[in-house]
Wavefront OBJ file of the C-alpha trace (Angstrom):
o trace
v 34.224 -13.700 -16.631
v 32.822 -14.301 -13.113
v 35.419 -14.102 -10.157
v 34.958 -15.020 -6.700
v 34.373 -12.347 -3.954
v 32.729 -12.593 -0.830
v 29.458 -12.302 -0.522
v 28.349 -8.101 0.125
v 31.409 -6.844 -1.948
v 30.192 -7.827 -5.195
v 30.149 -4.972 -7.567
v 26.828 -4.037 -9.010
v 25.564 -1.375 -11.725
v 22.107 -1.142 -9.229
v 23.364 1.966 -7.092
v 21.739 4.033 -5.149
v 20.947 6.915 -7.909
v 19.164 4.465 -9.486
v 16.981 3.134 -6.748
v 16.228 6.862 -5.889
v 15.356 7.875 -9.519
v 15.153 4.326 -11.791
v 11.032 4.049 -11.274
v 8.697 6.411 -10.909
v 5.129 5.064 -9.729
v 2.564 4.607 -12.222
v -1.389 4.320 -11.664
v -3.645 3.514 -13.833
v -7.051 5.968 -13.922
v -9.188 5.714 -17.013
v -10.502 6.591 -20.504
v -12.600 9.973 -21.581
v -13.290 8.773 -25.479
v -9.845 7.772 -26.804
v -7.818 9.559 -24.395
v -6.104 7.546 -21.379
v -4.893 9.228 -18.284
v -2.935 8.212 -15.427
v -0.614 9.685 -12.592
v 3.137 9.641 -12.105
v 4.564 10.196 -8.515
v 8.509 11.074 -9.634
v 10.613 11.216 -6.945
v 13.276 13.137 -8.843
v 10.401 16.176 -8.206
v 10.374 15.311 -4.480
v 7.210 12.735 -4.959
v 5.266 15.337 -7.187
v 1.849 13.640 -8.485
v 1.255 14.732 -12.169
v -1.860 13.921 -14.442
v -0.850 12.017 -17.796
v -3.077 12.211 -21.267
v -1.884 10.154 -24.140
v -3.991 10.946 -27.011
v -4.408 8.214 -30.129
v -1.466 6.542 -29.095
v 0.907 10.137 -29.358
v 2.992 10.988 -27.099
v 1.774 11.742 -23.345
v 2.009 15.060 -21.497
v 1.453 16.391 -17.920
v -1.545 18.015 -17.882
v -1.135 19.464 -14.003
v 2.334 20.996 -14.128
v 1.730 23.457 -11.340
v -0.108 21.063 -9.039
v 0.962 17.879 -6.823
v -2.546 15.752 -6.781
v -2.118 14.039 -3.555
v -4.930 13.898 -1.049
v -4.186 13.129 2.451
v -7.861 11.814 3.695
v -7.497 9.881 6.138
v -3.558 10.818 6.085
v -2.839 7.585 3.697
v -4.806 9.516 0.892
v -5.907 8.086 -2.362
v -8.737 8.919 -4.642
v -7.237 12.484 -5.552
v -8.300 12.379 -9.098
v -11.925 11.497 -10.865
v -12.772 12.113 -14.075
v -15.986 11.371 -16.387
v -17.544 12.821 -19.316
v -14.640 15.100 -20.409
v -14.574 16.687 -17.075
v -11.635 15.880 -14.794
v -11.422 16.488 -10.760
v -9.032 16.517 -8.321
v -7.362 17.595 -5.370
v -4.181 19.470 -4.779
v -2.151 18.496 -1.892
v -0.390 22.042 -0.921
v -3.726 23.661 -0.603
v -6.024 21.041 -0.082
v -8.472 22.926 -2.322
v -10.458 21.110 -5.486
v -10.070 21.801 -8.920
v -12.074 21.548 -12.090
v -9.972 20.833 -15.496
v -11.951 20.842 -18.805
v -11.062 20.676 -22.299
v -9.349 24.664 -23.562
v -9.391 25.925 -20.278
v -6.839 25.942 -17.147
v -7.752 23.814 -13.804
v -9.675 26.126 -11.434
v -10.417 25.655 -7.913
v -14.228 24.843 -7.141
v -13.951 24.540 -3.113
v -12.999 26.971 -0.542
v -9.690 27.576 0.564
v -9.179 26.302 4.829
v -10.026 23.168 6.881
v -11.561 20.767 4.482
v -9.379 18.177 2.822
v -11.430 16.599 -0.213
v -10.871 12.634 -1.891
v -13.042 9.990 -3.762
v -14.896 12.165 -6.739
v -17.693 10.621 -8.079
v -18.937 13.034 -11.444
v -22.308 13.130 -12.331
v -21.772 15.233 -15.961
v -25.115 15.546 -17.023
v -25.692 17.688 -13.739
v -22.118 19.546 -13.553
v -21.968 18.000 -10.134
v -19.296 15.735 -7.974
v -19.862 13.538 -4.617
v -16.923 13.487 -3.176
v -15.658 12.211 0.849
v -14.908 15.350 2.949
v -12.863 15.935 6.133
v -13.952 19.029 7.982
v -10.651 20.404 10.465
v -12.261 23.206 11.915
v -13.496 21.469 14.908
v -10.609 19.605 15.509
v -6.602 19.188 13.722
v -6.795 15.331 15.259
v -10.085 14.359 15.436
v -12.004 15.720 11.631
v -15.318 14.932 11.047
v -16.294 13.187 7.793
v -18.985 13.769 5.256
v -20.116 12.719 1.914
v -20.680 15.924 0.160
v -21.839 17.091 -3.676
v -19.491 19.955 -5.082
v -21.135 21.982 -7.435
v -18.957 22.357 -10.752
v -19.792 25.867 -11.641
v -19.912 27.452 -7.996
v -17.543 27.969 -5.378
v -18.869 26.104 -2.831
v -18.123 28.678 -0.256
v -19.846 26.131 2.132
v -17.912 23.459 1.454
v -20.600 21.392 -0.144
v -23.569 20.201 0.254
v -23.669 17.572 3.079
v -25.336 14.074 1.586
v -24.257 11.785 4.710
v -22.803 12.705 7.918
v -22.857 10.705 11.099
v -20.013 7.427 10.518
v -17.131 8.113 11.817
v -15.329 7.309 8.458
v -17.090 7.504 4.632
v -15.109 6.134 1.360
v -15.191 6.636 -2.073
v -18.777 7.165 -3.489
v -20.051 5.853 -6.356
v -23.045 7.329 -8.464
v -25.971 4.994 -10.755
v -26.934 6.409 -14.123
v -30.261 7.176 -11.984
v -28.741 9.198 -9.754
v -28.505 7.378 -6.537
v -25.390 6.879 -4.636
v -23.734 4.167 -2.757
v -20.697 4.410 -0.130
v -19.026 2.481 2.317
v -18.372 3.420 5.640
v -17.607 2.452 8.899
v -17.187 3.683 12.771
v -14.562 2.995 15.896
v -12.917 1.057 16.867
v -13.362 -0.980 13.351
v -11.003 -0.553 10.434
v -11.795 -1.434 7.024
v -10.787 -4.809 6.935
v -12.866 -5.628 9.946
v -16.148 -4.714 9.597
v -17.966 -1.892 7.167
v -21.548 -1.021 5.912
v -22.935 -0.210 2.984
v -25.155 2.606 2.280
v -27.615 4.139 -0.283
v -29.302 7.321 -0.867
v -30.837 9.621 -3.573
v -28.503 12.172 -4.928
v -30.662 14.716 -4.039
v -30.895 14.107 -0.108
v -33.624 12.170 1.784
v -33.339 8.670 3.851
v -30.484 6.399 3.407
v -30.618 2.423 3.134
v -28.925 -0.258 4.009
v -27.077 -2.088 1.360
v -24.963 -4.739 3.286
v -23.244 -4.829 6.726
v -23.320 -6.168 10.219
v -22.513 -9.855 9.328
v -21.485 -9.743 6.179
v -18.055 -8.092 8.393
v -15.708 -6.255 5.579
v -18.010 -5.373 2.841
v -15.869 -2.697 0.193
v -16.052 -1.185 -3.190
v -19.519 -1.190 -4.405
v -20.400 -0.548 -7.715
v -23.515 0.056 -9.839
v -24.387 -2.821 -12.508
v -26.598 -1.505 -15.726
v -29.465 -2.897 -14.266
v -29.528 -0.929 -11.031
v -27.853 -3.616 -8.571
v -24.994 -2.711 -6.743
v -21.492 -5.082 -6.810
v -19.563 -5.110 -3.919
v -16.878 -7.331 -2.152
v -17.721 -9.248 1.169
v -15.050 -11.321 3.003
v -18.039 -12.987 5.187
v -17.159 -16.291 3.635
v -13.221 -15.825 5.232
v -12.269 -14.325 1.342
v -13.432 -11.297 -0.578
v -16.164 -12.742 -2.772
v -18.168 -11.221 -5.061
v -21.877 -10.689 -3.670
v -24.772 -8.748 -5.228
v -27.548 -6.615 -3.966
v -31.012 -6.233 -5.988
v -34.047 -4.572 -4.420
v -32.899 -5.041 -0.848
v -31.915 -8.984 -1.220
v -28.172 -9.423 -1.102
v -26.682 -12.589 -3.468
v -23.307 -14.791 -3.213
v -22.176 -14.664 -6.527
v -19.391 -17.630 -5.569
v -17.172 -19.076 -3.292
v -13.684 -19.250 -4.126
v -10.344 -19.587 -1.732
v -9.132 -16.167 -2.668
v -8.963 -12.441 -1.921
v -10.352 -10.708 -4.935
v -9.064 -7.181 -3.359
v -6.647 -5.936 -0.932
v -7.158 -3.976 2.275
v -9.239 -0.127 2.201
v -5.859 1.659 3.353
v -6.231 4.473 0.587
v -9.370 5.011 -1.799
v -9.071 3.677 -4.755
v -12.465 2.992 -7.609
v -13.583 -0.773 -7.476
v -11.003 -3.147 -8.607
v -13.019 -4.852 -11.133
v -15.101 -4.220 -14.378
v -18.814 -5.030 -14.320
v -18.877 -6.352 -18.079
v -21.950 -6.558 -20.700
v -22.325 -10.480 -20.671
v -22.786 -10.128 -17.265
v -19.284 -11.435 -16.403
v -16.732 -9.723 -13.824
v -13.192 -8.563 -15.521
v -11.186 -8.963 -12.233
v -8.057 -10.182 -10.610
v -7.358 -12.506 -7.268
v -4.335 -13.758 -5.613
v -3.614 -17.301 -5.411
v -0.615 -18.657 -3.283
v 0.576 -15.027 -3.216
v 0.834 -14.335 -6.638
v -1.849 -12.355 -8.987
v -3.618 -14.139 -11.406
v -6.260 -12.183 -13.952
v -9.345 -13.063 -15.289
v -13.270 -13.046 -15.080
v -15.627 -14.329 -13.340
v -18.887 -15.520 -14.961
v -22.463 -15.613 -14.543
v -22.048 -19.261 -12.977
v -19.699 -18.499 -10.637
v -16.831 -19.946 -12.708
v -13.425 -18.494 -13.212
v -11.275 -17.905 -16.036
v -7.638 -16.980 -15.788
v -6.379 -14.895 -18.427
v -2.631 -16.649 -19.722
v -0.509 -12.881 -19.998
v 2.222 -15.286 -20.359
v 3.898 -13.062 -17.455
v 5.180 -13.253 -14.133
v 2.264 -11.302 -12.448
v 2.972 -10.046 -8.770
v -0.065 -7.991 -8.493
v -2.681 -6.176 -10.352
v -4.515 -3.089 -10.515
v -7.438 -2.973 -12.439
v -10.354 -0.146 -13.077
v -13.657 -0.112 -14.288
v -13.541 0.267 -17.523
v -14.776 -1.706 -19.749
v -14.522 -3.628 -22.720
v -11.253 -2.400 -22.481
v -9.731 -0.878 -19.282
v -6.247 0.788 -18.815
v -4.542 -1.456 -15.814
v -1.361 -1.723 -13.892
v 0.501 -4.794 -13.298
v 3.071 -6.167 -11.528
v 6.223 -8.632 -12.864
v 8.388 -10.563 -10.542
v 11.537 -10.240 -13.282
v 10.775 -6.353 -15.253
v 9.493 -3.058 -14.198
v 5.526 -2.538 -13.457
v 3.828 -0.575 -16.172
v 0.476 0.066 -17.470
v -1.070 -1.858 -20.139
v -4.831 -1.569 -22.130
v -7.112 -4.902 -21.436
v -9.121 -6.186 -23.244
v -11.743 -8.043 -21.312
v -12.924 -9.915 -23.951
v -10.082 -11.730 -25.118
v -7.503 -11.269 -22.264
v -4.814 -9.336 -24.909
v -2.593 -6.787 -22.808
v -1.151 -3.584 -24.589
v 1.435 -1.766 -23.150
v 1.017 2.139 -22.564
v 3.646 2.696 -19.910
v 6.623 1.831 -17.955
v 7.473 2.650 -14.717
v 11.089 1.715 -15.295
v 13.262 3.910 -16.876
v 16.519 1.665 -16.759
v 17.086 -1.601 -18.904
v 18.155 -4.384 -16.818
v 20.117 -7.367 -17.893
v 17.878 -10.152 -16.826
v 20.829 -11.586 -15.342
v 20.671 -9.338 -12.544
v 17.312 -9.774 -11.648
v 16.810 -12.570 -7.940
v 13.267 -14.529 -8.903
v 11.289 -14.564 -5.648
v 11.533 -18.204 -4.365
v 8.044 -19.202 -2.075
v 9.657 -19.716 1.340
v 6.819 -21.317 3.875
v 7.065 -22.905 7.144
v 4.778 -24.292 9.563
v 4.690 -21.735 12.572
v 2.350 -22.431 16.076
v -0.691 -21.090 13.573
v -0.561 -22.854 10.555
v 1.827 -22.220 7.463
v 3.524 -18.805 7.491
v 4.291 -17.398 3.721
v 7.236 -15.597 2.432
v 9.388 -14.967 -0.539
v 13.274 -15.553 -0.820
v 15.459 -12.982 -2.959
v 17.969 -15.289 -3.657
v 22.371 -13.686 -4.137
v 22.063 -12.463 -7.795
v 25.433 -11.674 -9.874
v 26.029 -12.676 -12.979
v 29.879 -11.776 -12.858
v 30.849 -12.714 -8.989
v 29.778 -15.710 -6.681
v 30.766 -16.528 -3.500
v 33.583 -18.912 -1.625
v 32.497 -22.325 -2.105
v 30.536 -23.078 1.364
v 29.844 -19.755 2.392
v 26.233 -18.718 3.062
v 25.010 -15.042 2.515
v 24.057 -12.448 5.001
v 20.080 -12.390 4.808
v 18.025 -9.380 5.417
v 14.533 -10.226 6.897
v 12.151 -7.316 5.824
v 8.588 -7.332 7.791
v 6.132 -4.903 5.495
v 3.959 -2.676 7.146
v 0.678 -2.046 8.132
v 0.681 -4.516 9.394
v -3.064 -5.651 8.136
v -1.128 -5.322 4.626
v 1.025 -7.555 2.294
v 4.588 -7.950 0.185
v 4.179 -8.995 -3.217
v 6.600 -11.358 -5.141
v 7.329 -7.791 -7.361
v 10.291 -6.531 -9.223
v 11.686 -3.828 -6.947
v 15.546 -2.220 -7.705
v 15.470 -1.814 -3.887
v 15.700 -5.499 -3.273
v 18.242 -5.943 -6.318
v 20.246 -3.294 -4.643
v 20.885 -5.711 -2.128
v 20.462 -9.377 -3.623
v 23.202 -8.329 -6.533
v 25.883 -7.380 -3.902
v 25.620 -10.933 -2.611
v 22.584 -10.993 0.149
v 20.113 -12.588 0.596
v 16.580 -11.388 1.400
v 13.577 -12.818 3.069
v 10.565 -10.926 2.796
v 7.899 -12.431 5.285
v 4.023 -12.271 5.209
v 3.631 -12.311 8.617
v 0.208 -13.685 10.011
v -1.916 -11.007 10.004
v -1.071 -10.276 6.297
v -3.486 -9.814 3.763
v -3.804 -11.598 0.603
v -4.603 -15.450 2.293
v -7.865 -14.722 3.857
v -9.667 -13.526 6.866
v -8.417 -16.246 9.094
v -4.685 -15.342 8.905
v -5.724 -11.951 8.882
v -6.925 -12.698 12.233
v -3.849 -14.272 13.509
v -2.920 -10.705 14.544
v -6.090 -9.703 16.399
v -4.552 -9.173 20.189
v -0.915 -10.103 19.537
v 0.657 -7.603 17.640
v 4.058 -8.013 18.619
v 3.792 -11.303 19.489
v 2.419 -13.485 15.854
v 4.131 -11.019 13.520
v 7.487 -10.937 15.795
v 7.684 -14.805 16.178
v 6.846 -15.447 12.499
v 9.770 -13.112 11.397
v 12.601 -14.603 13.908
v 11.625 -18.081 13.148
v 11.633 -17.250 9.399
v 15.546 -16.736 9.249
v 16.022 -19.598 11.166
v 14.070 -22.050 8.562
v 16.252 -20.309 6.304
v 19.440 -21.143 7.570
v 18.309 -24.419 8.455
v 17.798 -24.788 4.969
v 21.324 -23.828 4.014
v 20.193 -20.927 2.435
v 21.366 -18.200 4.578
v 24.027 -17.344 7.449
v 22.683 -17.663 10.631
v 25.580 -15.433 12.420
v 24.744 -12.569 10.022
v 21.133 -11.647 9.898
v 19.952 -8.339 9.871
v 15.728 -7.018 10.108
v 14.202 -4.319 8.694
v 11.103 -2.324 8.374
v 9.024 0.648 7.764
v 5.763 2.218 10.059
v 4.268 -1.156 11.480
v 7.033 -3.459 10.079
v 9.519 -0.925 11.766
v 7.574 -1.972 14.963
v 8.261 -5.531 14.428
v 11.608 -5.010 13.689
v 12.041 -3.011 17.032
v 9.885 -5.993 18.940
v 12.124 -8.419 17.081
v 15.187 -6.743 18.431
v 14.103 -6.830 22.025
v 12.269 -10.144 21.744
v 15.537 -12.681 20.082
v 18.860 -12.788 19.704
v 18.633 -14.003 16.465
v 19.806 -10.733 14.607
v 22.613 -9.390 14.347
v 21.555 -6.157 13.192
v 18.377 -3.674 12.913
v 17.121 -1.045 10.484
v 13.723 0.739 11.519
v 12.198 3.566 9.069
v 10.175 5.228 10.978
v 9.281 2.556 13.336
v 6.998 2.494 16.236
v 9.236 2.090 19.420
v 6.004 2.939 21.790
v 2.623 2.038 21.209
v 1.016 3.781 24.222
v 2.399 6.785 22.887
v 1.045 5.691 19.480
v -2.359 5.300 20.924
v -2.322 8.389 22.545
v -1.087 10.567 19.734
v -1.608 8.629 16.258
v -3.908 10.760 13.869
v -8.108 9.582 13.391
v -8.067 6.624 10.975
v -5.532 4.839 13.179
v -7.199 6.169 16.601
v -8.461 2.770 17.534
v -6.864 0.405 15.407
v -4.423 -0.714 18.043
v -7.624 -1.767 20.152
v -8.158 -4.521 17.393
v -3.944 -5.422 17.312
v -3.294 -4.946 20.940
v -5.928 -4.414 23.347
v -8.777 -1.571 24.300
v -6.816 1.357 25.583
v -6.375 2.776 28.677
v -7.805 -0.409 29.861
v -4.744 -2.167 28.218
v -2.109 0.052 29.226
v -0.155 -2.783 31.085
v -0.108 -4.695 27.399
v 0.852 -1.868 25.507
v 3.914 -1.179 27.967
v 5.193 -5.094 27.921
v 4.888 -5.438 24.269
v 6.400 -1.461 23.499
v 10.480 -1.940 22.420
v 11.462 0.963 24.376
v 10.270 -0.487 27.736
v 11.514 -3.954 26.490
v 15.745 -2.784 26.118
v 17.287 -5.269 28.383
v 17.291 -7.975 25.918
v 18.580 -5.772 22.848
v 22.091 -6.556 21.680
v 22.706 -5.316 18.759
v 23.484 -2.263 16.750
v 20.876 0.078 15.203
v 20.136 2.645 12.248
v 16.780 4.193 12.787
v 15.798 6.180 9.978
v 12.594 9.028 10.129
v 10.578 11.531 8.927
v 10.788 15.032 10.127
v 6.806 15.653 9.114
v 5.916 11.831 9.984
v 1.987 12.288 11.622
v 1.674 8.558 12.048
v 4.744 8.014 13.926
v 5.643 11.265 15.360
v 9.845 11.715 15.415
v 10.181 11.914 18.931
v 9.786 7.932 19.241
v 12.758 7.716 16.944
v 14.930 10.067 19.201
v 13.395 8.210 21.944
v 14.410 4.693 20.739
v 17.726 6.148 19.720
v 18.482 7.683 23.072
v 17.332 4.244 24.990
v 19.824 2.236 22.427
v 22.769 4.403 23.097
v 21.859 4.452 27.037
v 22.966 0.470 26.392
v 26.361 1.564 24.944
v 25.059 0.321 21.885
v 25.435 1.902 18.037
v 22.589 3.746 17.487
v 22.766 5.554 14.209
v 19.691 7.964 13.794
v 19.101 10.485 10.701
v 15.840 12.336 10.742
v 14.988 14.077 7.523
v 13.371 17.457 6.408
v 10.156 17.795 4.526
v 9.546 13.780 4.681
v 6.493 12.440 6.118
v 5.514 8.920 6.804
v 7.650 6.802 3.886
v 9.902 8.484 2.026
v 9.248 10.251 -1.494
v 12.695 12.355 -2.503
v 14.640 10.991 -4.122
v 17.925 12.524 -2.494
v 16.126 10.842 0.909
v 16.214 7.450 -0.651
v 19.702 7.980 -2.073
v 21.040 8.875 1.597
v 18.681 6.125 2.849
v 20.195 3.300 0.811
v 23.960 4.623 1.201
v 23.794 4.785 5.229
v 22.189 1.324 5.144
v 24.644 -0.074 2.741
v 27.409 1.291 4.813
v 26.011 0.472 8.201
v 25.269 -3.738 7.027
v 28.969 -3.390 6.027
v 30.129 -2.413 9.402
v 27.934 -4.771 11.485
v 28.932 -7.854 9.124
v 32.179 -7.225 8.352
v 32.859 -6.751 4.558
v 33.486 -3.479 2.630
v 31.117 -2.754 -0.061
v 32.368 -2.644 -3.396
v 31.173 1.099 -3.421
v 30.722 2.002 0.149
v 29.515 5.521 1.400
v 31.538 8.797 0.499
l 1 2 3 4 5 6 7 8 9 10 11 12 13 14 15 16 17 18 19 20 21 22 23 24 25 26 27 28 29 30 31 32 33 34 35 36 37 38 39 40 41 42 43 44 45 46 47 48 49 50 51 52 53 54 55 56 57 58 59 60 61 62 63 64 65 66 67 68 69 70 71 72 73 74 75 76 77 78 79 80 81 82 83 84 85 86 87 88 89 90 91 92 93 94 95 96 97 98 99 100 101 102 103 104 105 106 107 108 109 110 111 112 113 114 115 116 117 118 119 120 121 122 123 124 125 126 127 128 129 130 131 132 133 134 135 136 137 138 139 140 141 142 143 144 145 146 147 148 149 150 151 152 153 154 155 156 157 158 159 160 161 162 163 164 165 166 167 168 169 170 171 172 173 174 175 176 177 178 179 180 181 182 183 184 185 186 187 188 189 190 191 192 193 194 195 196 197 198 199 200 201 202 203 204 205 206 207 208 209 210 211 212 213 214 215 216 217 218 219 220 221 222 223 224 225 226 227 228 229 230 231 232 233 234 235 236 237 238 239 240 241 242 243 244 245 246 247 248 249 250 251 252 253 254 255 256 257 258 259 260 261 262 263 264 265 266 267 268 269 270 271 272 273 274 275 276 277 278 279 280 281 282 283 284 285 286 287 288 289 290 291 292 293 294 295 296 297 298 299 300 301 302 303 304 305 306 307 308 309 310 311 312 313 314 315 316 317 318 319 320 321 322 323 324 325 326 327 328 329 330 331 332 333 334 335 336 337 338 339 340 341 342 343 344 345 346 347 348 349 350 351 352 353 354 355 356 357 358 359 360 361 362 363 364 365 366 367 368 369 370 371 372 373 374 375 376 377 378 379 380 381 382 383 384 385 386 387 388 389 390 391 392 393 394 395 396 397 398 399 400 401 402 403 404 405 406 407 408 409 410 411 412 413 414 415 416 417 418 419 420 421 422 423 424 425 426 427 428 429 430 431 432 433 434 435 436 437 438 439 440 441 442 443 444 445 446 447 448 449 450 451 452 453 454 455 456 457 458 459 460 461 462 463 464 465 466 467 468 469 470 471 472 473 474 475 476 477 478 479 480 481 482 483 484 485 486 487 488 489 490 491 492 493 494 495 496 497 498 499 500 501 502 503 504 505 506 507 508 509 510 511 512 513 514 515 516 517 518 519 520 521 522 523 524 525 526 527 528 529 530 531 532 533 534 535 536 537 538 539 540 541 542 543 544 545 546 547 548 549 550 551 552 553 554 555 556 557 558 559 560 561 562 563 564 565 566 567 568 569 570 571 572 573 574 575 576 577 578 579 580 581 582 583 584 585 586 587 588 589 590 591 592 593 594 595 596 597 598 599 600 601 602 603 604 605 606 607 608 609 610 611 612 613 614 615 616 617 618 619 620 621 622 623 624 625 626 627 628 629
């Protein structure tokens, strides 16, 4: 029977517990013969990455029990794992050291303990070798030096490897032709990924490079070798990531369609696409925010597979004719599925879920858009979702605006138990794409270049408003939050309107000249693309910094960090904190042990999502059904 109760004090079987432990993440890695493999980061193991086999359809097992396969190149990581003719690679996060795993025999480590950190394996079988991206820390603990190197599978590599390319400031994932010749991105300061990359070639044993794409073609990312010795690769020189092709030093659109056919190069991933026999592309794209899957033919034309499911994103793999793949639902848990690229059939393998959910709890993500002073801003609504309470008739829901991070990065429509935490206790949320976002082309990428904290902040404060304009949200009781870059925005938000009435920041950025001055390599210059060069910009980075901007904050604040965070160090959150309470303002901060930048234990998300519950409470005035003990 459904009662009436106001809106925040409905009583909901999504608790904490089962935000911190109800998923685990799943990602998709490949096939050797029959056997498909794939990692699970469990946050009921503190984040722990484990290697999965499943073996003709039996039951999977961890075949790393001792091991956490995280790199952290380029501090995001990625590319820990690479496997190929029955040989498997990776990287183990508390020593930093490689590993070789083959069939009746226990992983051993094939690189030297000490400064190198290791990512992106490439194995060449037939040789017993691996090319691989390596950071050297010797020289520096801020500034490493990157090289492509080969790993020798049977040797120590006492030398850390032998050196193939050295020189870019930044190298990412290699890949190897049945030849032997290998092709790599990379890319120097102040650029980032997104922004503007090369492509390079060389022989896999030494000698001259060549230049495989670049210089206009701006972000050019995950090349890939065809059968017939041309190289794949994305370009987003037409204002999307397109398919182009290289063959014997001529470079080839392959088509021009309105869509992003891969995300931003934050971690290293393989290409997101399968180079197929008919000479088709399996791939996947996003079209008004959503994921649609597919190939892409010899013409140019696209065909969308009907999965006869929600899709909110994609991650697909090389393999081919049928690849193992994660997806995305907006109304079930993700999980990994085998596809079959010839007939578009989907098999399950995997769940990342381990609850069943009555569909009746689940909010469907509503496409929210307004017209902003660039264009049309995107963002999905998480509509109040109870299927035993509703509200007073006439009263609107809190809404909590969330601004992802990044911020060159993007919020899919997905099923998450961290928004149904909040939607089924009677909230609204509005999760905003902020220009700048990926996922709808260069151009509103671009919105951001030189006014971050200006396009992202005014898109998010104007957001709510539409909202409540709209009748679809309370415009006395709205509350931002965010994590790294979106934490940022929240801060700037703060300091910038009056609109909120509240503020949560996970590990937020409360001072970008100190940002600038102490954020690790890969980040080094990226706020001379968002804000302005620095120290010639110092004036900018002080106006648009939240801690130097205090005067026009008026609300409370729970500021939540990482004691180990190297991208936002945790002296801006005491900072911020301090500067808050200087106001006579609530300023709630927790910083926690052994968590780094985003949170991975699942006792850290519990705590998270019980302070935050409590604190919304507090500010807005209702008492949650189950409020903190």
């Amino acid at each position: 029977m459904t009662t009436v109760a106001p809106h925040g004090t409905w009583a909901s079987p999504i608790e904490a517990d089962l935000v911190a432990g109800g998923a685990v993440g799943l990602t998709a890695l490949s096939r050797l013969g029959q056997d498909l493999h794939w990692l699970v980061a469990d946050p009921s193991q503190g984040g722990r990455v484990s290697l999965w086999r499943q073996s003709d359809g039996g039951p999977a097992r961890d075949l790393t029990p001792q091991h956490n396969l995280r790199s952290s190149v380029h501090e995001y990581g990625g590319g820990a794992v690479g496997l190929a003719g029955g040989l498997i690679v990776f990287t183990d996060l508390a020593s930093g050291r490689v590993h070789l795993l083959e069939a009746g025999r226990p992983p051993r480590p094939i690189s030297p303990a000490g400064a190198y950190r290791y990512a992106g394996f490439a194995i060449v079988p037939e040789r017993r070798l691996v090319v691989c991206l390596r950071q050297d820390f010797a020289g520096s603990t801020t500034q490493p030096d990157d090289a492509l190197v080969v790993l020798d599978l049977d040797g120590t590599n006492a030398a850390g490897g032998r050196v193939l390319a050295q020189g870019a400031d930044f190298y990412y994932a290699p890949q190897v032709s049945a030849d032997g010749r290998v092709v790599w991105m990379e890319w120097d300061h102040p650029e980032m990924p997104w922004t503007r990359t090369r492509l390079r070639a060389s022989d896999l044993d030494g000698g001259p490079s060549w230049a495989v794409a670049g210089d206009q073609d701006g972000s050019v990312v995950h090349p890939c070798w065809d059968r017939d010795g041309s190289i794949v690769y994305l370009s987003d020189a037409s204002g999307h990531w397109n398919f182009k092709r290289w063959r014997n030093g001529v470079n080839q659109v392959l088509h021009q369609h309105p869509y992003d056919f891969c995300g931003p190069a934050w971690v290293l991933t393989p290409p997101p696409y399968a180079l197929l026999e008919d000479g088709s592309i399996g791939c996947s794209w996003l079209d008004q925010g959503r994921a649609q899957v597919g190939r892409l033919g010899p013409d140019g034309r696209l065909e969308r597979f009907d999965l006869d499911l929600d899709l909110a994103w994609a991650e697909l793999g090389p393999d081919q004719p049928v690849g193992l793949v994660g997806l995305g639902f907006s109304d079930r848990p993700s999980g990994l599925f085998q596809l079959d690229w010839r007939s578009g059939r989907i098999q399950p393998v995997a769940r990342s879920g381990r609850v069943e959910l009555d569909p009746a709890w689940v909010a469907h993500p509503q496409d929210f858009s307004w017209n902003g002073p660039d264009g049309e801003v995107h963002a999905w609504y998480y509509p109040p979702t109870n299927p035993d309470q509703v509200a007073p008739a006439g009263h609107r829901p809190p809404v909590i605006v969330t601004s992802h991070g990044g911020p060159t990065a993007y919020s899919a429509p997905d099923f998450s138990l961290k928004r149904l935490f909040w939607t089924s206790r009677g909230l609204g949320l509005l999760d905003v794409n902020y220009g700048g976002s990926t996922g709808y082309g260069r151009a509103y990428r671009e919105r951001l270049r030189g006014r971050w904290g200006l396009t992202d902040v005014a898109d998010c404060v104007q957001g709510p408003v539409e909202l409540a304009r709209a009748g679809l949200g309370d415009p006395a009781r709205l509350a931002i939050s965010g994590g790294s870059a979106g934490g940022f925005t929240t801060l700037a938000a703060l300091c910038q309107s009056d609109v909120f009435a509240a503020g949560i920041s996970l590990y937020g950025i409360g001072d970008l000249e100190a940002m600038a001055r102490d954020t690790h390599k890969f980040e080094s210059h990226y706020l001379d693309w968002l804000v302005a060069p620095y120290p010639a910009g110092r004036q900018i980075y002080q106006e648009r910094s939240p801690i130097h901007r205090l005067d026009r904050l008026s609300c409370p604040m729970l500021i939540l960090q990482g004691a180990d965070d190297l991208v936002v160090p945790p002296d801006q959150a005491t900072a911020m904190a301090e500067a808050v309470r200087a106001k006579g303002l609530t300023a709630d901060l927790v910083i926690y042990p052994g968590e780094g930048h985003g949170f991975r234990r699942a006792d850290t998300i519990r705590d998270q999502y019980r302070r935050m519950e409590d604190f919304l409470g507090r500010v807005f005035g209702y008492r949650p059904a189950r409020p903190i003990s």
